[in-house]
PDB file of the backbone (N, CA, C, O) and the ligand in Angstrom, with CONECT records:
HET     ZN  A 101       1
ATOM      1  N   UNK A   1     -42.573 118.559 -81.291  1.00  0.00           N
ATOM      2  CA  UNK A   1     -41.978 119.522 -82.234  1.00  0.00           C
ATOM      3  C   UNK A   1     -40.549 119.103 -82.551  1.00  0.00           C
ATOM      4  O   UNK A   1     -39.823 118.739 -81.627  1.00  0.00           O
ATOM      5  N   UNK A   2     -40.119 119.133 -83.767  1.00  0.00           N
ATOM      6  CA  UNK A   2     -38.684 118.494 -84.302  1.00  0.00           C
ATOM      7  C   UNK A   2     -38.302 119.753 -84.563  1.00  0.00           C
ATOM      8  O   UNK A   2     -39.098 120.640 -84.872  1.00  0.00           O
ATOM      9  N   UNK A   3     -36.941 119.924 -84.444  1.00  0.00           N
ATOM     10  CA  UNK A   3     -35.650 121.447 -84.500  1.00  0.00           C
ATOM     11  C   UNK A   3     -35.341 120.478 -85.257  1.00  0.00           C
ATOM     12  O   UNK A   3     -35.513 119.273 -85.069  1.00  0.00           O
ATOM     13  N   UNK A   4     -34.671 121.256 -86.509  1.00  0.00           N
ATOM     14  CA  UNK A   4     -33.630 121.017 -87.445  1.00  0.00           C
ATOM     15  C   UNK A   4     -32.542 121.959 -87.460  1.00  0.00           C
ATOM     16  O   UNK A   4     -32.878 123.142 -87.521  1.00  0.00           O
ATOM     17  N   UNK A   5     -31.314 121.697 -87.420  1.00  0.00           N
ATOM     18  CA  UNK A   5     -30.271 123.399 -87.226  1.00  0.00           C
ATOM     19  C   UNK A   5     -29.542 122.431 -88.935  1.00  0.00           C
ATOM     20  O   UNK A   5     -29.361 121.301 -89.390  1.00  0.00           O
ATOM     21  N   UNK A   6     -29.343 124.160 -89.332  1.00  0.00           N
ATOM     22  CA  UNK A   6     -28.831 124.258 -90.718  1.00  0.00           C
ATOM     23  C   UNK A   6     -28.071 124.672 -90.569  1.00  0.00           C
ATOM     24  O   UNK A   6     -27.461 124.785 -89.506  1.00  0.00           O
ATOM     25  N   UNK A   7     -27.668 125.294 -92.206  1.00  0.00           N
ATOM     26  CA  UNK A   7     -26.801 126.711 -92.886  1.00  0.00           C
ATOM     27  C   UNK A   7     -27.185 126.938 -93.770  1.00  0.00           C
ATOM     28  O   UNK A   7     -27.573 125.974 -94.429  1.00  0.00           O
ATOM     29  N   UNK A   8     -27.364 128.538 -94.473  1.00  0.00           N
ATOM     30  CA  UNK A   8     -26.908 128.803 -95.943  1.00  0.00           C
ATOM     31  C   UNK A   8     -25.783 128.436 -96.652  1.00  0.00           C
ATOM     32  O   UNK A   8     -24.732 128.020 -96.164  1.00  0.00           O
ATOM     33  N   UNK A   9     -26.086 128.635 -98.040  1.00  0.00           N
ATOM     34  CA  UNK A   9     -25.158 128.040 -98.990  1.00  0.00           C
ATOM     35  C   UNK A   9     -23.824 128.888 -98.332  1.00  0.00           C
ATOM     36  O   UNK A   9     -22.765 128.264 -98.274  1.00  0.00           O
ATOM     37  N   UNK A  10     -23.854 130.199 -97.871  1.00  0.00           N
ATOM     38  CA  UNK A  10     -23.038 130.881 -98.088  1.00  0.00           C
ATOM     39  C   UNK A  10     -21.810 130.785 -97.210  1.00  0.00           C
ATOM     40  O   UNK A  10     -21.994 129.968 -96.307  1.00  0.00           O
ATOM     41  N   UNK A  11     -20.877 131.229 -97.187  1.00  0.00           N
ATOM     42  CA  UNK A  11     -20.179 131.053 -96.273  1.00  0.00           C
ATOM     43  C   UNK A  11     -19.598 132.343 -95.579  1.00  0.00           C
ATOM     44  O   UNK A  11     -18.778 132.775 -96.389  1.00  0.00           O
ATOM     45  N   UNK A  12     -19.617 133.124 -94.540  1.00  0.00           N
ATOM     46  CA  UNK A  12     -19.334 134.031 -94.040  1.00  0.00           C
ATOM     47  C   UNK A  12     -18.802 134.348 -92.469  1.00  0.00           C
ATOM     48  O   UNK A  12     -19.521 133.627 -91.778  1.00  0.00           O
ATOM     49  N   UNK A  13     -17.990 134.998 -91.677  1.00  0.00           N
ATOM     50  CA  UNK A  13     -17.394 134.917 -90.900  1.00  0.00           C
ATOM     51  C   UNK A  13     -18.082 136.347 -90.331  1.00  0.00           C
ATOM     52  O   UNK A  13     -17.939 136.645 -89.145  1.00  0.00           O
ATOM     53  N   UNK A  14     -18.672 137.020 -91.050  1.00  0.00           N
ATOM     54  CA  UNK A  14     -19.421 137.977 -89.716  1.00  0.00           C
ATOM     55  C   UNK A  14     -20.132 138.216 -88.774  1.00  0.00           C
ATOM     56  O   UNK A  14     -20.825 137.199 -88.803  1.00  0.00           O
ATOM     57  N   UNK A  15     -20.469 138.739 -88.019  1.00  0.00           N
ATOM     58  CA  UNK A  15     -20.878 139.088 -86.873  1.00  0.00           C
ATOM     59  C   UNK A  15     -22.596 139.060 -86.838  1.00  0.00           C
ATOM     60  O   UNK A  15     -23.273 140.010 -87.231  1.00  0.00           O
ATOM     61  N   UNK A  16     -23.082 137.978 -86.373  1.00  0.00           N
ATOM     62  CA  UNK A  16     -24.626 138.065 -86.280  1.00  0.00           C
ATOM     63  C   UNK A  16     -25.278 138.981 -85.494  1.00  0.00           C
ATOM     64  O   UNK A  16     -24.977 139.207 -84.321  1.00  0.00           O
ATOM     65  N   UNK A  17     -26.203 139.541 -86.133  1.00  0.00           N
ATOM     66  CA  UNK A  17     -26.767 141.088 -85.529  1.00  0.00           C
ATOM     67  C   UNK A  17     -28.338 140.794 -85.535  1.00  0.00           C
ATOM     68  O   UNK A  17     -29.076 141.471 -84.819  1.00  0.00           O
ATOM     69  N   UNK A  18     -29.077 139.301 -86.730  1.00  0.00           N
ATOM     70  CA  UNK A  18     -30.134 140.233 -87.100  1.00  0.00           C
ATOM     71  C   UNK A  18     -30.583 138.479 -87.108  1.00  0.00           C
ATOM     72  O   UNK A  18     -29.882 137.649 -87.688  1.00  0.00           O
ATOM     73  N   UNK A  19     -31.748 138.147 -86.426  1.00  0.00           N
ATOM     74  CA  UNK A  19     -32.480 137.055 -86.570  1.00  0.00           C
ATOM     75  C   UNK A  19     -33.691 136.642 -87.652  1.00  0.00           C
ATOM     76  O   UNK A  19     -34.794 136.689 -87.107  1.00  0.00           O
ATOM     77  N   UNK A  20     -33.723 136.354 -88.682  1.00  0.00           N
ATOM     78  CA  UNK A  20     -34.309 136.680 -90.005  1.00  0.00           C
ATOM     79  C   UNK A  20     -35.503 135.448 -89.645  1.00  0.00           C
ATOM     80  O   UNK A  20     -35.167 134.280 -89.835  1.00  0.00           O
ATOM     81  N   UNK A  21     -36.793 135.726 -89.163  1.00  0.00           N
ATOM     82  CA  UNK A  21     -38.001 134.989 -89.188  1.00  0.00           C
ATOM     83  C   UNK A  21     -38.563 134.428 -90.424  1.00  0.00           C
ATOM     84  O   UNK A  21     -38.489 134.914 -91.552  1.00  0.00           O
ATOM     85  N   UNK A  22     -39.139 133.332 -90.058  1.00  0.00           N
ATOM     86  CA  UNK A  22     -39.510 132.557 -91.517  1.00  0.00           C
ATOM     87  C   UNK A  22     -41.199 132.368 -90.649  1.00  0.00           C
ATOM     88  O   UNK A  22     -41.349 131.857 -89.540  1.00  0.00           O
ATOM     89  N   UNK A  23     -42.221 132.897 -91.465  1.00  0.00           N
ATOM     90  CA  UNK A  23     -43.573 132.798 -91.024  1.00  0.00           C
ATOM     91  C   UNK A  23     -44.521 132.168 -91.809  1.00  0.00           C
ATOM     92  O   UNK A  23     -44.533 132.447 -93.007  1.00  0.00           O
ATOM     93  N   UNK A  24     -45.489 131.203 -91.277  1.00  0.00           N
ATOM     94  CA  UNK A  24     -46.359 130.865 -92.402  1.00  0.00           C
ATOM     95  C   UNK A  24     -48.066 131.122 -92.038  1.00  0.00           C
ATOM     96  O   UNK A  24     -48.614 131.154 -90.936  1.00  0.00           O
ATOM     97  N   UNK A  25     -48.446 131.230 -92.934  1.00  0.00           N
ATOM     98  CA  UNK A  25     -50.124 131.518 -92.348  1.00  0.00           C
ATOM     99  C   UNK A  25     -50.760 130.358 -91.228  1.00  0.00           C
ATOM    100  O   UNK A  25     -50.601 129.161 -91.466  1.00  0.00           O
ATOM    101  N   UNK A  26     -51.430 130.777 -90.096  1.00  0.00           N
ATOM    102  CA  UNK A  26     -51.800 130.185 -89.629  1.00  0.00           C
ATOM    103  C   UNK A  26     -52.768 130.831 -88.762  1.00  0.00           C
ATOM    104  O   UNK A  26     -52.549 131.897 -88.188  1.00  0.00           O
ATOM    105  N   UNK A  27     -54.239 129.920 -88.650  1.00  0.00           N
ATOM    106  CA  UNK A  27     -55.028 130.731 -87.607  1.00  0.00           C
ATOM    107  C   UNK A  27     -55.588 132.126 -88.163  1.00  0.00           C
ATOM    108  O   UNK A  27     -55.917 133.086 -87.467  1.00  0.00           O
ATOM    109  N   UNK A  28     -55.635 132.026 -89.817  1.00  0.00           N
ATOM    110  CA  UNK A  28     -55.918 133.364 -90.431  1.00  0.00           C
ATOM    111  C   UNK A  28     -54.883 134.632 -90.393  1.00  0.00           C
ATOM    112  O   UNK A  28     -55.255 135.637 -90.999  1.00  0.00           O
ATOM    113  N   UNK A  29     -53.858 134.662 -89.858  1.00  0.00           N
ATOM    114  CA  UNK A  29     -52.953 135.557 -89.367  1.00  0.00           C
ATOM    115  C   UNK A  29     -51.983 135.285 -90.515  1.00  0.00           C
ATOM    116  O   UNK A  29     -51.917 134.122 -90.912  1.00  0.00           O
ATOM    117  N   UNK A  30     -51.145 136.310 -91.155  1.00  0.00           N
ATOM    118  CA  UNK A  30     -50.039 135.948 -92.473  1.00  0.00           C
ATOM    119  C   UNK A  30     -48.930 135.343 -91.724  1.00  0.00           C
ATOM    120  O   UNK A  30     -48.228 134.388 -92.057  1.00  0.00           O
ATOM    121  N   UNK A  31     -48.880 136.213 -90.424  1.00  0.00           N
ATOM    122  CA  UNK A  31     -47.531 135.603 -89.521  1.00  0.00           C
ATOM    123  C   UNK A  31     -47.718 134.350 -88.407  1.00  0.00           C
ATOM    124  O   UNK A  31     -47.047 134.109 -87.404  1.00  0.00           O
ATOM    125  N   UNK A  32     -48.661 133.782 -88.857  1.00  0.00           N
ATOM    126  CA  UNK A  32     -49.834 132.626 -87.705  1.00  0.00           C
ATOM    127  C   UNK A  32     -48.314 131.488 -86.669  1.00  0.00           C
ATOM    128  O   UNK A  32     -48.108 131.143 -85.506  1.00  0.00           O
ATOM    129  N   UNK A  33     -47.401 131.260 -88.499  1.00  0.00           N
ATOM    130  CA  UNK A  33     -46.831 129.902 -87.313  1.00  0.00           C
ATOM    131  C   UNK A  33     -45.494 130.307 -87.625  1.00  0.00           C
ATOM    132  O   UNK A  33     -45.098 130.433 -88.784  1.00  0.00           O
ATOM    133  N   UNK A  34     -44.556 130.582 -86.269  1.00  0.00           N
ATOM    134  CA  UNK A  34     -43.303 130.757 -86.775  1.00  0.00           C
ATOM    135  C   UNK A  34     -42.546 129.390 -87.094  1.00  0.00           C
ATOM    136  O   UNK A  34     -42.465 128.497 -86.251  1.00  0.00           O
ATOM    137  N   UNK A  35     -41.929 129.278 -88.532  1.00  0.00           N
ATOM    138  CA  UNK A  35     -41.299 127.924 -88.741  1.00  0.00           C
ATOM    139  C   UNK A  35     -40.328 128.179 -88.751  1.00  0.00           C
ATOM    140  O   UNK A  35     -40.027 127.391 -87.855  1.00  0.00           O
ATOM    141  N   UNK A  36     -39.211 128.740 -89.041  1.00  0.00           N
ATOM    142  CA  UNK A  36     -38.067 128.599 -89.210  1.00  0.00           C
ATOM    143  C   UNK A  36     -37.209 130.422 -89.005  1.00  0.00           C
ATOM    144  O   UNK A  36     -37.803 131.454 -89.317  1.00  0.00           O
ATOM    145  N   UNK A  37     -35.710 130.391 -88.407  1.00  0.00           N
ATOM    146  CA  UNK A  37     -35.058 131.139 -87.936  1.00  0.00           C
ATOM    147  C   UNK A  37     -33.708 131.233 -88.544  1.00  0.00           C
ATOM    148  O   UNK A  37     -33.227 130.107 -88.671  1.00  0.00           O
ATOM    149  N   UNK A  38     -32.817 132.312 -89.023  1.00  0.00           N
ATOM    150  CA  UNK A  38     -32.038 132.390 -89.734  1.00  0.00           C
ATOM    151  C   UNK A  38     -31.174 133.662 -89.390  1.00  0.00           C
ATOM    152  O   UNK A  38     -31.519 134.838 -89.505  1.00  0.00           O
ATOM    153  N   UNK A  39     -29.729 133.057 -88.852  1.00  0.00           N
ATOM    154  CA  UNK A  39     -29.067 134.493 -87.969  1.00  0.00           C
ATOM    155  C   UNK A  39     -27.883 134.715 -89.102  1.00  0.00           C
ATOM    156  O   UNK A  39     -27.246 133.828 -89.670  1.00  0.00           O
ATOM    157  N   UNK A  40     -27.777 135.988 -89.253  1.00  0.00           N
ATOM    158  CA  UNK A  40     -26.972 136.651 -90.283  1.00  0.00           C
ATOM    159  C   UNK A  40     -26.783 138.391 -90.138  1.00  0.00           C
ATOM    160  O   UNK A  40     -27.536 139.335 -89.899  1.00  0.00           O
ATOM    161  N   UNK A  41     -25.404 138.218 -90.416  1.00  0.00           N
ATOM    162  CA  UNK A  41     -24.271 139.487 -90.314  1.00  0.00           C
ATOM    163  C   UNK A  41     -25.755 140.649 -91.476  1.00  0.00           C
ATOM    164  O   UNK A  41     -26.770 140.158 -91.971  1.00  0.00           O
ATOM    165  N   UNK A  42     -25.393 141.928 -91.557  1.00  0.00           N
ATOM    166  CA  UNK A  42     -25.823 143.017 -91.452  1.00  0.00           C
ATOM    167  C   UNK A  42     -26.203 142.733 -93.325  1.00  0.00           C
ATOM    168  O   UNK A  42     -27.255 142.966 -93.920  1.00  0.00           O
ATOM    169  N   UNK A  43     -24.930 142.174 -93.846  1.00  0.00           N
ATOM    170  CA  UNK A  43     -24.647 142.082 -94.852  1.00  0.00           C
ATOM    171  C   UNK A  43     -25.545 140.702 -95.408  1.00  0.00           C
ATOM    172  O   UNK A  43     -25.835 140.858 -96.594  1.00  0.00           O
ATOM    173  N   UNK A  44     -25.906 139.773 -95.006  1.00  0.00           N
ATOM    174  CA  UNK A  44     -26.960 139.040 -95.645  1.00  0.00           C
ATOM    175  C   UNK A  44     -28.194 139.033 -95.241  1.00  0.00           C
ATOM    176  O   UNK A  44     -28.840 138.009 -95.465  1.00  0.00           O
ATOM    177  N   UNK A  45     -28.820 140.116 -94.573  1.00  0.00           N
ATOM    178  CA  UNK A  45     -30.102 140.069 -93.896  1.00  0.00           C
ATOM    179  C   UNK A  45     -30.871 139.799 -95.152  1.00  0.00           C
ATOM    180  O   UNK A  45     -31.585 138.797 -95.185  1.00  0.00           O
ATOM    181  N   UNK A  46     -30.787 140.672 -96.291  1.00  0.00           N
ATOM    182  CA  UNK A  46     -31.655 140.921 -97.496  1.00  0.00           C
ATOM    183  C   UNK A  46     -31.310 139.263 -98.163  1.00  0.00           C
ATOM    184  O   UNK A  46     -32.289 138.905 -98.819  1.00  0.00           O
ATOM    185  N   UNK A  47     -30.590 138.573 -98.161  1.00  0.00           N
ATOM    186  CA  UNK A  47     -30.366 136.673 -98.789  1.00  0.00           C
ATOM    187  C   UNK A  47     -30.720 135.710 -97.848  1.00  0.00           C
ATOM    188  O   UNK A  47     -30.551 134.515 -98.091  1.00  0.00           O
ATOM    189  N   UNK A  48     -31.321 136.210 -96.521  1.00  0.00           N
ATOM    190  CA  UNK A  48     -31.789 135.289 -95.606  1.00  0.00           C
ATOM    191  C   UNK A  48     -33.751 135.915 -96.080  1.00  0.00           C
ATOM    192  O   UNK A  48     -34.759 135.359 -96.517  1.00  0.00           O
ATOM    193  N   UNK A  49     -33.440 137.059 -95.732  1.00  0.00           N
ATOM    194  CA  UNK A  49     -35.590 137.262 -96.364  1.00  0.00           C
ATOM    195  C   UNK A  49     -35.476 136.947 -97.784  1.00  0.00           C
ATOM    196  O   UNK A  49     -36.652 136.990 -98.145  1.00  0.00           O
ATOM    197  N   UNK A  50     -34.861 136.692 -98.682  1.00  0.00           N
ATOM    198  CA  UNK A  50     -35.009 136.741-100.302  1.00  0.00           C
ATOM    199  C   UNK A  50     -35.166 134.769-100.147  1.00  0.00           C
ATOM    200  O   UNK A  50     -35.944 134.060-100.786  1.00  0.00           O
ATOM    201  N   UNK A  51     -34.357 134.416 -99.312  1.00  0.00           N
ATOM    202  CA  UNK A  51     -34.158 132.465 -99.222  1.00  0.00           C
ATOM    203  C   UNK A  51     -36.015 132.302 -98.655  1.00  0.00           C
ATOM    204  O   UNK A  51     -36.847 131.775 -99.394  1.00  0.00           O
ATOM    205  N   UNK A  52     -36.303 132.753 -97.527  1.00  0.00           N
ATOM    206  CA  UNK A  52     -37.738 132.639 -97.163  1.00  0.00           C
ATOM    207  C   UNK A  52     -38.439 132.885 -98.139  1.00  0.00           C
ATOM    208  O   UNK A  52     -39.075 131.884 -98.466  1.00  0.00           O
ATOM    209  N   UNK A  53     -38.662 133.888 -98.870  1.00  0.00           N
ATOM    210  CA  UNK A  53     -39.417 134.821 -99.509  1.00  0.00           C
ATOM    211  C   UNK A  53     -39.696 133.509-100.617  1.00  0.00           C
ATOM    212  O   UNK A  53     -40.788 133.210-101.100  1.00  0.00           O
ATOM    213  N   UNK A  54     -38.228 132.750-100.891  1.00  0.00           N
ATOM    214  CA  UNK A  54     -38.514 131.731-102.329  1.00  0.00           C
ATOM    215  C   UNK A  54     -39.018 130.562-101.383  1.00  0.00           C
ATOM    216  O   UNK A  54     -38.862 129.536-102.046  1.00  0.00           O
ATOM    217  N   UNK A  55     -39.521 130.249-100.209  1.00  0.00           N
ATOM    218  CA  UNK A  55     -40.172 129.234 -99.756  1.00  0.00           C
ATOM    219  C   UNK A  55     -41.521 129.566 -99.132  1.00  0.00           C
ATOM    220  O   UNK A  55     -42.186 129.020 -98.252  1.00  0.00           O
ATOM    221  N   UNK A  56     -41.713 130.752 -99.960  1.00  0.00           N
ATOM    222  CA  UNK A  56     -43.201 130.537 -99.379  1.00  0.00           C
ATOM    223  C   UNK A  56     -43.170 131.293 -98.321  1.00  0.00           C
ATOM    224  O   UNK A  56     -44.291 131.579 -97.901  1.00  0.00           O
ATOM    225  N   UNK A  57     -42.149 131.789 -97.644  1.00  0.00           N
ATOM    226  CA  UNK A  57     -42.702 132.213 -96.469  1.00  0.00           C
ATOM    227  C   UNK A  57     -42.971 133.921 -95.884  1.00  0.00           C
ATOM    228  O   UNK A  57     -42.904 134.495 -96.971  1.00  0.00           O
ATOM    229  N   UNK A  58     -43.141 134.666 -95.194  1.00  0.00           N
ATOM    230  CA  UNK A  58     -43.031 135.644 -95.043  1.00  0.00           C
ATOM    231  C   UNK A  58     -41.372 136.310 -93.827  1.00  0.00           C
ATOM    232  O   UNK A  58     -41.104 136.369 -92.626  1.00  0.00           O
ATOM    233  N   UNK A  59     -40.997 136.509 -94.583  1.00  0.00           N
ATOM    234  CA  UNK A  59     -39.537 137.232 -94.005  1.00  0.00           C
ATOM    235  C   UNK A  59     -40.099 138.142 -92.452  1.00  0.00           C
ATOM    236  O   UNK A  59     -41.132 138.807 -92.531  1.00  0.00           O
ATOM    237  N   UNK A  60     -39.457 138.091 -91.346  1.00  0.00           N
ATOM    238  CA  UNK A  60     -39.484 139.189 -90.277  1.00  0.00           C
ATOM    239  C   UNK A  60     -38.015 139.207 -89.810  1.00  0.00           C
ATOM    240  O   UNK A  60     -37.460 138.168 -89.452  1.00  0.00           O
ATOM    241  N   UNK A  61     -37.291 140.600 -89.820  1.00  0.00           N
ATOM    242  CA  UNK A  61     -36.023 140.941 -89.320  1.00  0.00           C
ATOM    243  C   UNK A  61     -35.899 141.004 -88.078  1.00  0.00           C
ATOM    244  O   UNK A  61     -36.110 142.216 -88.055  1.00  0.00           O
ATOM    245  N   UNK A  62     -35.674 140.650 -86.562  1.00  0.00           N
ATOM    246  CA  UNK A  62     -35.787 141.212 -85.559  1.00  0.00           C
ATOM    247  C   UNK A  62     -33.822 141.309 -85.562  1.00  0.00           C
ATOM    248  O   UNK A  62     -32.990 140.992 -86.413  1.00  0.00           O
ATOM    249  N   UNK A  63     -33.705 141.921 -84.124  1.00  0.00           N
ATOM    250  CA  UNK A  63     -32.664 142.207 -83.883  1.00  0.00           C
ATOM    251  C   UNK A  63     -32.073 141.404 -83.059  1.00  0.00           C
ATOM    252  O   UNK A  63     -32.851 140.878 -82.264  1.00  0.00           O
ATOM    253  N   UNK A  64     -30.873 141.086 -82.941  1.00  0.00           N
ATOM    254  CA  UNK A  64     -30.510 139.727 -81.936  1.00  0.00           C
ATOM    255  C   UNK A  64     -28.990 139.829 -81.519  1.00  0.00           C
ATOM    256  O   UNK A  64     -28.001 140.171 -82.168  1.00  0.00           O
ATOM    257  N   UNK A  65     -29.135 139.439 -80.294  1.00  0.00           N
ATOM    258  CA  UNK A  65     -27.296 139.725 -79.958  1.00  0.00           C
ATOM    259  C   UNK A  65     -26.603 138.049 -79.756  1.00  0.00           C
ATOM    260  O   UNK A  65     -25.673 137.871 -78.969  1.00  0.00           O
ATOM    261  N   UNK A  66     -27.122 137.053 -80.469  1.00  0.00           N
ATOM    262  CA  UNK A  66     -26.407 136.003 -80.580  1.00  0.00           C
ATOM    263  C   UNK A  66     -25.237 136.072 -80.861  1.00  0.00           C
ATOM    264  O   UNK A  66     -25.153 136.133 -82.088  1.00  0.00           O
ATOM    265  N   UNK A  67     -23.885 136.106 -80.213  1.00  0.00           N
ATOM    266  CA  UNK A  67     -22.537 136.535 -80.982  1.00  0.00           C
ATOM    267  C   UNK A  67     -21.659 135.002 -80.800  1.00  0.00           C
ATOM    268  O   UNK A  67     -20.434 134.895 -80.729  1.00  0.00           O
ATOM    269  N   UNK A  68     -22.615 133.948 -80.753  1.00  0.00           N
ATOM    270  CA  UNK A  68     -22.169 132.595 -80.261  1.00  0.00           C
ATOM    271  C   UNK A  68     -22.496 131.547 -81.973  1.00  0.00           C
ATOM    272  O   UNK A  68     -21.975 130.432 -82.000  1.00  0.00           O
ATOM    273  N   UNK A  69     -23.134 131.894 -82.948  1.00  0.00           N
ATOM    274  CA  UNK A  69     -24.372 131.890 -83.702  1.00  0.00           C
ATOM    275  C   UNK A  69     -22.922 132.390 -84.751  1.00  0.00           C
ATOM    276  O   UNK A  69     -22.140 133.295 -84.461  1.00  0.00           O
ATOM    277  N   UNK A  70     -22.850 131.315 -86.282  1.00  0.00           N
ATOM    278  CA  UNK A  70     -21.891 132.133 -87.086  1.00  0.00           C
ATOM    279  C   UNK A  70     -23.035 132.505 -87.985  1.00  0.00           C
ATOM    280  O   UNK A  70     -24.150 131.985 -87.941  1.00  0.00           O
ATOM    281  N   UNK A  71     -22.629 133.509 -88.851  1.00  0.00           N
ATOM    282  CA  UNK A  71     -23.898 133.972 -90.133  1.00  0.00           C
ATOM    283  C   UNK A  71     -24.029 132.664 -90.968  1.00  0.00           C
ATOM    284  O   UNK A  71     -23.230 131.844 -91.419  1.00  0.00           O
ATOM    285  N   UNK A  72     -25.489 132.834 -90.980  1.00  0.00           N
ATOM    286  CA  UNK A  72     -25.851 131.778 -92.175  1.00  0.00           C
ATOM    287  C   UNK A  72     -26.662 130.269 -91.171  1.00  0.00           C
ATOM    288  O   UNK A  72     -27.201 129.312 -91.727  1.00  0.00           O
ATOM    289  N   UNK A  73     -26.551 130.419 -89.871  1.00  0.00           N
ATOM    290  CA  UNK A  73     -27.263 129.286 -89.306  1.00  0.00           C
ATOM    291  C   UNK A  73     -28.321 129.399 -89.699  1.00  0.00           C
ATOM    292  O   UNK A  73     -28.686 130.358 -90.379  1.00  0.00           O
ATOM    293  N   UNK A  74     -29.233 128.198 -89.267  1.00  0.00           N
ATOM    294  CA  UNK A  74     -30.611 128.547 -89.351  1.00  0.00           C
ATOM    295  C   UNK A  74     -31.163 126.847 -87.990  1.00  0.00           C
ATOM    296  O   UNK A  74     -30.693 125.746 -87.702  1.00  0.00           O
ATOM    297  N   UNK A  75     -32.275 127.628 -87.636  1.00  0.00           N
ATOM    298  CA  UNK A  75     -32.882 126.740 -87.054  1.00  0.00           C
ATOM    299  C   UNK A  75     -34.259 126.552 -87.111  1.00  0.00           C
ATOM    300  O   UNK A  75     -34.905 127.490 -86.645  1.00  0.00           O
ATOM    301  N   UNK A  76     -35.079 125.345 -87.672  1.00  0.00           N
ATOM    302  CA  UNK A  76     -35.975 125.098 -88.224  1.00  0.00           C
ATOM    303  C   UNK A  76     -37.000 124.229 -87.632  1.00  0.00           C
ATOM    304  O   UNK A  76     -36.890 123.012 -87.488  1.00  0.00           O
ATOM    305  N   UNK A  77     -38.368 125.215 -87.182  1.00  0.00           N
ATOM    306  CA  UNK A  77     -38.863 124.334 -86.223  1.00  0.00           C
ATOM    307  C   UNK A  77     -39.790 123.601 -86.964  1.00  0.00           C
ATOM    308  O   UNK A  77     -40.601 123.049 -86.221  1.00  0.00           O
ATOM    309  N   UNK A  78     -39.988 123.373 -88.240  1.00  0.00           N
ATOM    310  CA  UNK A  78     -41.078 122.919 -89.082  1.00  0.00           C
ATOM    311  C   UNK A  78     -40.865 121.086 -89.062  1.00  0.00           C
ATOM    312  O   UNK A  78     -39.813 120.461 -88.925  1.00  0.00           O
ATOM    313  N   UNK A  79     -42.091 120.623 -89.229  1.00  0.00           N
ATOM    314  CA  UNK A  79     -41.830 119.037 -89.358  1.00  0.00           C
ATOM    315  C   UNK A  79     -41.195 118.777 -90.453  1.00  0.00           C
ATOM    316  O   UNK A  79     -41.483 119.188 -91.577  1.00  0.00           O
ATOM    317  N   UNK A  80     -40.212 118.005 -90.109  1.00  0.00           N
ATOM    318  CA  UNK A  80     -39.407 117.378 -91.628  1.00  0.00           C
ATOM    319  C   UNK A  80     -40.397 116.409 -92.716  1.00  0.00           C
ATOM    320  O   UNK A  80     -40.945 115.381 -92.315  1.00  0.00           O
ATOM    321  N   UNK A  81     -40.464 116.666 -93.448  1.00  0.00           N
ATOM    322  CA  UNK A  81     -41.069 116.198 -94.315  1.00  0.00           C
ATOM    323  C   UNK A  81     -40.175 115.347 -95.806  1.00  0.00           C
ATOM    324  O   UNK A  81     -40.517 115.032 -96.946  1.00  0.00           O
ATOM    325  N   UNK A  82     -39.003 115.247 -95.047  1.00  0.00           N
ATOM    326  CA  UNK A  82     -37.643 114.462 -95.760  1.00  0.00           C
ATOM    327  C   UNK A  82     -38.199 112.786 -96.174  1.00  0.00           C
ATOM    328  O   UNK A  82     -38.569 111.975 -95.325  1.00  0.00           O
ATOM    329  N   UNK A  83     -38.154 112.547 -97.537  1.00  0.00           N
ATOM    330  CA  UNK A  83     -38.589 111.621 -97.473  1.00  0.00           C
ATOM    331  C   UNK A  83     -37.267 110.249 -97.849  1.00  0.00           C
ATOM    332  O   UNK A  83     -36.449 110.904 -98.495  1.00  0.00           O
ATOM    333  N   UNK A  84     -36.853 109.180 -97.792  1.00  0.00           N
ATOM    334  CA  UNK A  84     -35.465 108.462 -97.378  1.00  0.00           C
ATOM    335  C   UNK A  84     -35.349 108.273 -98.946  1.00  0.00           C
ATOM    336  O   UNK A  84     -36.460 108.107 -99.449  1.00  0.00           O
ATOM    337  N   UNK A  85     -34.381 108.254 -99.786  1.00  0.00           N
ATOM    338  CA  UNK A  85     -33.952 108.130-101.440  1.00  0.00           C
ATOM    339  C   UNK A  85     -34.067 106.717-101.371  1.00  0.00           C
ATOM    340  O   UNK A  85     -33.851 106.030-102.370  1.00  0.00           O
TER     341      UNK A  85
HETATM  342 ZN    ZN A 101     -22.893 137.272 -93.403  1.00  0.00          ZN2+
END
């Protein structure tokens, strides 16, 4: 399994509260494979599920006390599929 750690475009200095799940079907289940994770202040929960939502995926909010974590990370357990320019 390959981790990729990101960011959103955005840039923000608040307080991560809310771990924004990125899910894809798998095993018949809508929420089958968790791929990707996205920690964000109170204030971008709704631009971290709206960023999934435009990849296909299904958004889940859980709650999270990462206070180490700035808003806008993301960590991505999906295979890279990057191909070299
Ligand atoms: Zn934020």
């Amino acid at each position: 399994m390959s981790i990729t750690f990101g960011t959103m475009p955005h840039i923000c200095t608040g307080g991560v509260t809310a771990a924004v799940e990125a899910y894809s079907p798998a095993g018949g289940l809508a929420h089958g494979s968790l791929d990707a994770t996205a920690y964000v202040c109170p204030a971008h929960v709704d631009t971290a599920r709206a960023m999934w939502t435009e990849e296909g995926l299904t958004p889940f909010t859980a709650q999270t006390a990462n206070s180490t974590t700035r808003c806008g990370a993301i960590t991505d357990f999906r295979q890279t599929t990057d191909t070299p320019a």
